[in-house]
N, C-alpha and C positions, 0 to 999 in steps of 0.2 A: 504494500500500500504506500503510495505517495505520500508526501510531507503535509500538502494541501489535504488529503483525505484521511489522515492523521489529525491534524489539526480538526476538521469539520467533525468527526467522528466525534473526539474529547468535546465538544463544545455541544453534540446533540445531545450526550451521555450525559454532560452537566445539567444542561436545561432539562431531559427530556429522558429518565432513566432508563423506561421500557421501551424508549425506540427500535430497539434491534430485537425484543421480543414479536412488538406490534408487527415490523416487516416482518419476520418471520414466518406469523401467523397469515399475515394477506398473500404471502406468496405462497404459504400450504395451500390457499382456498384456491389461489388462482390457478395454482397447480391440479387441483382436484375438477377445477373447471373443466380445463382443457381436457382431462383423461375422459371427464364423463362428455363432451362433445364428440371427440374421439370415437370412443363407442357409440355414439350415434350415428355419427358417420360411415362406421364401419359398417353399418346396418343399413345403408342408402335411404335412409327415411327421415321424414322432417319432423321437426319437432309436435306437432298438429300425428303422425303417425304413430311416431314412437310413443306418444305419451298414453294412445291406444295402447299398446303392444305393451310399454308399462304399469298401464294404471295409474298414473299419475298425472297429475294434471298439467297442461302444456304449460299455461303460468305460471307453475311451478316449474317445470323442467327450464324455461327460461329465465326463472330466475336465479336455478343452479347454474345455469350456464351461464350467465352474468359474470361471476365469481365474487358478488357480493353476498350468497346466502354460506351459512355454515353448515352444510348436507346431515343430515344425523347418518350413523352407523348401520343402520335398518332400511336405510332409502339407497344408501352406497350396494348393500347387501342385495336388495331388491333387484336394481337397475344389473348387476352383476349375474343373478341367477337369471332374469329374464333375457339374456344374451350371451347364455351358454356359458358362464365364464364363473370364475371362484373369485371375491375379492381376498387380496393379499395387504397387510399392513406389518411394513418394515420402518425398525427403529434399528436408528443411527448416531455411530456419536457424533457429536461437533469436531 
């Protein structure tokens, strides 16, 4: 890391304790976004379809795909089993 981003870093951490927690977490979700469009995609079907074939509702599937909702563990699970597939959740260290 640069001396500049050294610097900014120290100066978010002082004002702003849980900054690197907070990204963290928004790039989990954003991350979770993309995997769950992904398999939609993978399925050739639009979200008005899929939410057919999921049970869920398209409002909702767009607002997972947004990557502003926090998906619970049971809707991950769901969207998973109705598209042949196992979810996997791997922890890592820093």
């Amino acid at each position: 890391m640069g001396k500049y981003l050294k610097l900014l870093n120290s100066q978010l951490q002082s004002t702003y304790p849980e900054f690197e927690n907070d990204v963290r977490r928004e790039i989990a979700k954003k991350d979770a976004a993309l995997k769950m469009i992904e398999l939609r995609l993978s399925s050739g079907l639009t979200q008005t379809e899929y939410a057919d074939k999921t049970g869920i509702l398209q409002a909702r599937l767009s607002f997972l795909e947004s990557g502003e909702a926090n998906p619970r563990l049971s809707t991950l699970i769901k969207l998973a089993k109705k598209n042949g597939c196992q979810l996997e959740i791997n922890f890592k260290k820093k």
